[in-house]
C-alpha beads as a LAMMPS data file, in Angstrom:
LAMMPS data file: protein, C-alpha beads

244 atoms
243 bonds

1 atom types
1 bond types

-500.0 500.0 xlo xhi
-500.0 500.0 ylo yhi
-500.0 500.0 zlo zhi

Masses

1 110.0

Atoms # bond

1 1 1 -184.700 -348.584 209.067
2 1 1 -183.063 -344.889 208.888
3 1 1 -180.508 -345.585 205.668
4 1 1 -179.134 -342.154 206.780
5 1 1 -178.443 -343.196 210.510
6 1 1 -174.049 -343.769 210.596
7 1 1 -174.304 -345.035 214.559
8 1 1 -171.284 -347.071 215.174
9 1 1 -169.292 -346.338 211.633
10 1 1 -165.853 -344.434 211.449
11 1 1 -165.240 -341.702 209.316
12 1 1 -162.084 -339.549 208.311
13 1 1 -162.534 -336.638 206.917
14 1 1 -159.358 -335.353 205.235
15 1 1 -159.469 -331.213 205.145
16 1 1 -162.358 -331.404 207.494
17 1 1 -161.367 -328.151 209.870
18 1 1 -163.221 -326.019 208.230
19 1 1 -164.953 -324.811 205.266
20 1 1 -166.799 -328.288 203.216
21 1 1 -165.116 -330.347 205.222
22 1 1 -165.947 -329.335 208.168
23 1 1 -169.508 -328.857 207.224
24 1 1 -169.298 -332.357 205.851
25 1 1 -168.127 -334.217 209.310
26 1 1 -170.349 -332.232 211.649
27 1 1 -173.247 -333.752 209.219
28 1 1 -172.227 -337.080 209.437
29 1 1 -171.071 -336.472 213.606
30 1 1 -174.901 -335.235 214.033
31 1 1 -175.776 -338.805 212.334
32 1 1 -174.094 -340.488 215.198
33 1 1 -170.771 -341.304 213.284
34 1 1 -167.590 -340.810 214.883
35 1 1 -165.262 -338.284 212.852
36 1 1 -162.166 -337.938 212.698
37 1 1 -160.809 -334.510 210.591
38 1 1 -157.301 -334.099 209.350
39 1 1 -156.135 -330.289 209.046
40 1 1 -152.620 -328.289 208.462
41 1 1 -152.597 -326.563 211.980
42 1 1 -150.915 -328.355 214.923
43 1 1 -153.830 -328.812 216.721
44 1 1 -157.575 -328.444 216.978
45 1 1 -157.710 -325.437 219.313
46 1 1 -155.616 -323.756 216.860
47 1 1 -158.997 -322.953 214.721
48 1 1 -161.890 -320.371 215.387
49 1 1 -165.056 -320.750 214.798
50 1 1 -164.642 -317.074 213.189
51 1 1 -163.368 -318.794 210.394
52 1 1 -165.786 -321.304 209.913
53 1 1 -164.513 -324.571 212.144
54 1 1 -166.914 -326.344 214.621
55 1 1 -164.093 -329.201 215.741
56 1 1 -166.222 -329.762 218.922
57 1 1 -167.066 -333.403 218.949
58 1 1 -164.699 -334.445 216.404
59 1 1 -161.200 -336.337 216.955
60 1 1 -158.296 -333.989 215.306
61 1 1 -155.141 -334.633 213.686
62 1 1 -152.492 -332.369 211.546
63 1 1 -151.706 -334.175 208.353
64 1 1 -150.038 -331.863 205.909
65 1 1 -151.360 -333.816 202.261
66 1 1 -148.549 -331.658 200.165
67 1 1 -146.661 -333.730 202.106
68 1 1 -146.488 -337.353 200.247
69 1 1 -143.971 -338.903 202.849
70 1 1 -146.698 -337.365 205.644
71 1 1 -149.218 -339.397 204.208
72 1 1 -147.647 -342.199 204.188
73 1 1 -146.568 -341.903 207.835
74 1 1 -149.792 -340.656 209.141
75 1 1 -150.491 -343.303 211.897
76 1 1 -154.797 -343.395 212.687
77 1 1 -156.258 -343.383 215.902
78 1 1 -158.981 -345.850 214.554
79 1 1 -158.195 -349.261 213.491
80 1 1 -161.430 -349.822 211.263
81 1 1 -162.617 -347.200 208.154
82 1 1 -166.000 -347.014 206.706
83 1 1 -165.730 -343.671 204.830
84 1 1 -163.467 -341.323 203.687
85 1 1 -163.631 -338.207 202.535
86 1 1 -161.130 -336.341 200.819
87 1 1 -161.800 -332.349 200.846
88 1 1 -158.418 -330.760 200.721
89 1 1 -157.905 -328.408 198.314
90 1 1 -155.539 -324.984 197.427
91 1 1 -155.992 -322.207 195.092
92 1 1 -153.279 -319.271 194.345
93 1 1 -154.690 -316.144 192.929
94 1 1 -153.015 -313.407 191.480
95 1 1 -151.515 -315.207 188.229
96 1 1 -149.732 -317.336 190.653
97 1 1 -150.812 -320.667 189.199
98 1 1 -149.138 -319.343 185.981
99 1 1 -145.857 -319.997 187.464
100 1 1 -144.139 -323.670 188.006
101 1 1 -143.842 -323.165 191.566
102 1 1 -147.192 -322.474 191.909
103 1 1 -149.175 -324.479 189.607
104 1 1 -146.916 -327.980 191.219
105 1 1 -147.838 -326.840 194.465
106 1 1 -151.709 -326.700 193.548
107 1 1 -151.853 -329.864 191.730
108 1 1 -149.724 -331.384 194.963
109 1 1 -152.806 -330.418 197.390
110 1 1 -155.867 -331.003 195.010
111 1 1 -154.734 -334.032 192.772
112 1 1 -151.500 -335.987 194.054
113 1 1 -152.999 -335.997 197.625
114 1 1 -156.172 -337.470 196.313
115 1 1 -154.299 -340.425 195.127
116 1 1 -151.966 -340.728 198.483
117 1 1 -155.050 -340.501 200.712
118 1 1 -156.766 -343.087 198.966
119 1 1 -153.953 -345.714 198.667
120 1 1 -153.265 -345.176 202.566
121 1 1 -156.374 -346.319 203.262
122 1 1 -157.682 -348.456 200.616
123 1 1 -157.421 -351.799 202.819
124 1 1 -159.349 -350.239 205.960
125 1 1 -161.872 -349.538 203.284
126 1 1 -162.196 -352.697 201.709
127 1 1 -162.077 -354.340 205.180
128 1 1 -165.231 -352.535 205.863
129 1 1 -166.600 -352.765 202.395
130 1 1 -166.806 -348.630 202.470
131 1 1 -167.033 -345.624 200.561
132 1 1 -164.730 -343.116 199.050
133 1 1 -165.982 -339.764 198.520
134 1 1 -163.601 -337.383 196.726
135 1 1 -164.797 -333.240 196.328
136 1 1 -163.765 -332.130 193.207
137 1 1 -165.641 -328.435 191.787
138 1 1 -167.441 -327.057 188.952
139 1 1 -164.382 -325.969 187.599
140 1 1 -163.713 -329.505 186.179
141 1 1 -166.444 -328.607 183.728
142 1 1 -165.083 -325.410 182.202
143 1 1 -163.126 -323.050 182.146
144 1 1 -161.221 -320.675 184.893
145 1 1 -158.813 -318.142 183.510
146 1 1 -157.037 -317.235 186.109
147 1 1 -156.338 -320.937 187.641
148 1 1 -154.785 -323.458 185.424
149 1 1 -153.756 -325.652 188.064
150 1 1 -156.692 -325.467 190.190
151 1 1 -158.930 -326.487 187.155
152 1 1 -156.215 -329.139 185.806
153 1 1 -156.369 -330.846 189.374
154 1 1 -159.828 -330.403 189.844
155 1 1 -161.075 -331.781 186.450
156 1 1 -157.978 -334.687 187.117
157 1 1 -160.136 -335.246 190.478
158 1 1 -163.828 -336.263 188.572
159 1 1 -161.530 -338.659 186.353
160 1 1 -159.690 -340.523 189.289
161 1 1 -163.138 -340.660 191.049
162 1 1 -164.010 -342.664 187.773
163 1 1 -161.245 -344.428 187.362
164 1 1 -160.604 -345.612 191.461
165 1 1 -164.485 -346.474 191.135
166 1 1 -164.048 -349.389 188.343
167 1 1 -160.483 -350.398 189.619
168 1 1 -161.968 -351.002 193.454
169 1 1 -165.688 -351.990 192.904
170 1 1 -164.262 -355.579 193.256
171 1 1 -163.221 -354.509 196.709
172 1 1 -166.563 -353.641 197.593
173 1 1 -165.407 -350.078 197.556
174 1 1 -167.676 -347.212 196.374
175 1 1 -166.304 -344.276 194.998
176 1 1 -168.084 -341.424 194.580
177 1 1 -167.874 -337.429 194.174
178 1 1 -169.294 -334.010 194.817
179 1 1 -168.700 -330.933 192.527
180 1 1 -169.006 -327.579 194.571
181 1 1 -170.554 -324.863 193.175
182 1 1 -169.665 -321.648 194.796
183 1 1 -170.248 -322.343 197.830
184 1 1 -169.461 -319.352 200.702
185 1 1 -165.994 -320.385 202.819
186 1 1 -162.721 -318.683 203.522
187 1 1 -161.506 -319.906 200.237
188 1 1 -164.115 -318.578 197.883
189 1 1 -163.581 -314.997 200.372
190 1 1 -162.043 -313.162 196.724
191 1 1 -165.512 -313.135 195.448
192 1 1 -167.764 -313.602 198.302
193 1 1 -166.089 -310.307 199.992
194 1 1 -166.160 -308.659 197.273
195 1 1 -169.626 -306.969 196.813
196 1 1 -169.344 -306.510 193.116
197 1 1 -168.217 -310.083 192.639
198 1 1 -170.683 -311.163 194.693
199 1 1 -173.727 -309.832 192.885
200 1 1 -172.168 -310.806 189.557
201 1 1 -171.983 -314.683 190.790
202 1 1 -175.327 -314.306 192.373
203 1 1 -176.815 -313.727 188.685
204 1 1 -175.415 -316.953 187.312
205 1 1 -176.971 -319.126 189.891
206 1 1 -180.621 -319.629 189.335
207 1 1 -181.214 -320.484 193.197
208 1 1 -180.093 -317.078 193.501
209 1 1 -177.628 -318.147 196.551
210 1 1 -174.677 -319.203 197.704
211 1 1 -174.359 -322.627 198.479
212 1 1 -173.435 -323.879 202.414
213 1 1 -171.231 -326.475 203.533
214 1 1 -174.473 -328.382 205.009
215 1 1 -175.717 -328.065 201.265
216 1 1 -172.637 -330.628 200.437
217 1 1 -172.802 -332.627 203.509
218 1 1 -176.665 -333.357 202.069
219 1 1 -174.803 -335.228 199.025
220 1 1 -171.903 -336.541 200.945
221 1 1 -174.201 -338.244 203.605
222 1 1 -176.621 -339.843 200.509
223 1 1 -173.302 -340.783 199.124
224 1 1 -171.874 -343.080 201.170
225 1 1 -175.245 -344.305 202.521
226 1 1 -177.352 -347.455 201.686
227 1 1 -179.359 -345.564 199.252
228 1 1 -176.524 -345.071 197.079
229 1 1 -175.579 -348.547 196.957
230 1 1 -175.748 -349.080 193.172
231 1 1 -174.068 -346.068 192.585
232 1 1 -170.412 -345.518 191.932
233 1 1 -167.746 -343.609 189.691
234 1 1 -170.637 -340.313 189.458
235 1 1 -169.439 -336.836 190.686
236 1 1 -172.388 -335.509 191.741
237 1 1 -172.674 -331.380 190.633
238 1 1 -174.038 -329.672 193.827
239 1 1 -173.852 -326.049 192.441
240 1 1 -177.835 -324.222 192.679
241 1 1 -177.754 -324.482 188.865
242 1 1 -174.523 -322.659 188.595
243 1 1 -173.099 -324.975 185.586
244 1 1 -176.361 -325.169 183.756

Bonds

1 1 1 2
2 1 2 3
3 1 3 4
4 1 4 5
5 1 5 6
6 1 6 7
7 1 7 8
8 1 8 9
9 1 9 10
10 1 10 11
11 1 11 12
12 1 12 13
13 1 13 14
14 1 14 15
15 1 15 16
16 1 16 17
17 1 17 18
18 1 18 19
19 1 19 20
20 1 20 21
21 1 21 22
22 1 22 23
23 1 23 24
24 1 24 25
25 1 25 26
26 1 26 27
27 1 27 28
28 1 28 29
29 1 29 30
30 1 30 31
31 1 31 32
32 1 32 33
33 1 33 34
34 1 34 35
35 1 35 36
36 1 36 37
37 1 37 38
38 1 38 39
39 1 39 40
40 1 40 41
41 1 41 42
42 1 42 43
43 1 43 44
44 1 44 45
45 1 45 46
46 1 46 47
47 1 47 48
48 1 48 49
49 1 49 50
50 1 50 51
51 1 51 52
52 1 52 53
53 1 53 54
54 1 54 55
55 1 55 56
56 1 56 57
57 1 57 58
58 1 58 59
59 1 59 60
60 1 60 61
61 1 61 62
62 1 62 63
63 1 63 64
64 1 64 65
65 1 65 66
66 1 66 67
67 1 67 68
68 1 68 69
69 1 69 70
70 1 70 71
71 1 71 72
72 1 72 73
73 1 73 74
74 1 74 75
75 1 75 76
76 1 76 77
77 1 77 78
78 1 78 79
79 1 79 80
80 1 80 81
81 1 81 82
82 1 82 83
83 1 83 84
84 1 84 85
85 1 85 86
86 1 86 87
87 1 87 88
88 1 88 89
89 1 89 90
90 1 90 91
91 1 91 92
92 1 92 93
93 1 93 94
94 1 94 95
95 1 95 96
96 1 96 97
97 1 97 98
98 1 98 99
99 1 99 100
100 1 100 101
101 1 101 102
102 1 102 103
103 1 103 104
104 1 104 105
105 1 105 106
106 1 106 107
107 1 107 108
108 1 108 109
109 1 109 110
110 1 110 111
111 1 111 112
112 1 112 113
113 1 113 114
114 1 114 115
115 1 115 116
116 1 116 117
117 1 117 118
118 1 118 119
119 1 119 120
120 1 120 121
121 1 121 122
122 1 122 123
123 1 123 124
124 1 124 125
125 1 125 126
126 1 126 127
127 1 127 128
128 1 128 129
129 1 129 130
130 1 130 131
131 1 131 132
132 1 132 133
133 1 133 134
134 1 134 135
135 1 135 136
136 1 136 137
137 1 137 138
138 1 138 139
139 1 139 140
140 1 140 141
141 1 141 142
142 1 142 143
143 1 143 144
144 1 144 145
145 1 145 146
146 1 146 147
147 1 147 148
148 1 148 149
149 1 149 150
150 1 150 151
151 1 151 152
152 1 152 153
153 1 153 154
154 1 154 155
155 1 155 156
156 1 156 157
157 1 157 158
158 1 158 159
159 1 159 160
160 1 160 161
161 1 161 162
162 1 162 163
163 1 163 164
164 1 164 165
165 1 165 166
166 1 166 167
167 1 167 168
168 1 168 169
169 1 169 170
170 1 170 171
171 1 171 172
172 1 172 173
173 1 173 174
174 1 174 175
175 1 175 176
176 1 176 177
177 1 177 178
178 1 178 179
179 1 179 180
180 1 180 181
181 1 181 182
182 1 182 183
183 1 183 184
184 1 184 185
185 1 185 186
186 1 186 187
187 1 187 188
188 1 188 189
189 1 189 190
190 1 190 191
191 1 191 192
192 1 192 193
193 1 193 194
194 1 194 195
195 1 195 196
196 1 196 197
197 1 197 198
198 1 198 199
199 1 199 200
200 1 200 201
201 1 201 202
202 1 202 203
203 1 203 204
204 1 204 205
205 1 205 206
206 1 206 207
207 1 207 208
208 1 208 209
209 1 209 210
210 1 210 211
211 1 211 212
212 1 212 213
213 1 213 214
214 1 214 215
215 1 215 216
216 1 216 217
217 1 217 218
218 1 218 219
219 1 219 220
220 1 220 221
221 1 221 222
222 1 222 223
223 1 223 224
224 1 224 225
225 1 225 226
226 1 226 227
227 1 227 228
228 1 228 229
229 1 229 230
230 1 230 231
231 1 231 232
232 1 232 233
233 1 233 234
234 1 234 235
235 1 235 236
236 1 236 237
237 1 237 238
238 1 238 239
239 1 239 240
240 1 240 241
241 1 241 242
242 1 242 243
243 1 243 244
């Protein structure tokens, strides 16, 4: 029996056009799953593989998640859920996060979303006794100067995954959750671009790399597998050593 083998089972992936996400339903696509991905763009052709979405083979939708109403109205092609996988996520640079505007509008996307996608599809999940898989980030486990609300949300992420884990266990829901290092997407572009920044990151991760999206797809897929059947509330740190 091939615990890693998702033939016949339905998975969302929320923030899957591109960057984690993406990398994250092409893995679980290539294990015979069929994916659906949720992104902000109207519609799949709309994204270039240039900027790091494959869509070919998945099943598209927009969903805009700063949206709670959105959410709420977001109508599924599929009528049966066995994972989900939330991946959305927004950073402002710049100081912007210092301002109200900006730091609500973060915590919207990376927290409050969390919380909405779940709840939207916590029956489909307990109908199919599945798995939740939320992606928080290293940043929930120190500091980052320049991003109050990304590290607020993100360390508010790796306590919800805790916290949704106990409150639906009785559902036969598992909740589970990844913690990025840096890994090399359009969003992490201000220091993987950046040649300087670059080398100085490269220093502080003993695998001496940048991690991939497949490199999270690898936890995501043992995750909501068989062989993590005992497992739930953990945020798994997928970071090269970055944190240690």
């Amino acid at each position: 029996m091939n615990e890693l083998d998702f033939s016949g089972k339905q998975v969302l992936v929320v923030g899957g056009s591109s960057g984690i996400g993406n990398g994250i339903a092409q893995a679980f696509r290539t294990k015979g799953a069929r994916v659906h991905v949720c992104g902000t763009r109207a519609k799949a052709s709309d994204y270039s593989a240039e900027e790091g979405s494959h869509l070919e083979g998945l099943e598209y939708s927009q969903l805009d998640v700063s949206d709670a109403h959105a959410i709420e109205q977001f109508k599924p092609s599929f009528d049966r859920l066995d994972v989900l996988v939330l991946t959305q996520g927004a950073v402002i640079y710049r100081r912007g996060e210092f301002e109200m505007e900006g730091f609500r509008k973060v915590v919207e996307v990376n927290l409050m979303s969390l919380m909405a996608c779940a709840i939207k599809f916590q029956a489909m999940l307990s109908a199919s006794k599945g798995s939740l898989i939320i992606v928080s980030s290293t940043a929930a486990y120190h500091s980052t100067m320049g991003n109050p609300a990304y590290n607020a949300s993100k360390t508010g992420a790796v306590g919800l995954t805790r916290t949704l884990a106990e409150a639906w266990a009785e559902d036969g829901i598992r909740v589970n959750g990844i913690a990025p290092g840096l890994v090399d997407t359009k969003m992490t572009k201000v220091t993987t671009a950046n040649p300087k920044r670059l080398e100085g990151a490269l220093e502080r991760i003993p695998l001496r790399r940048l991690g991939t999206p497949q490199d999270m797809a690898g936890a995501a897929l043992f995750l909501a597998s068989p062989l993590a059947a005992y497992i739930i509330g953990q945020t798994i740190v997928v970071d090269g050593g970055l944190i240690l």
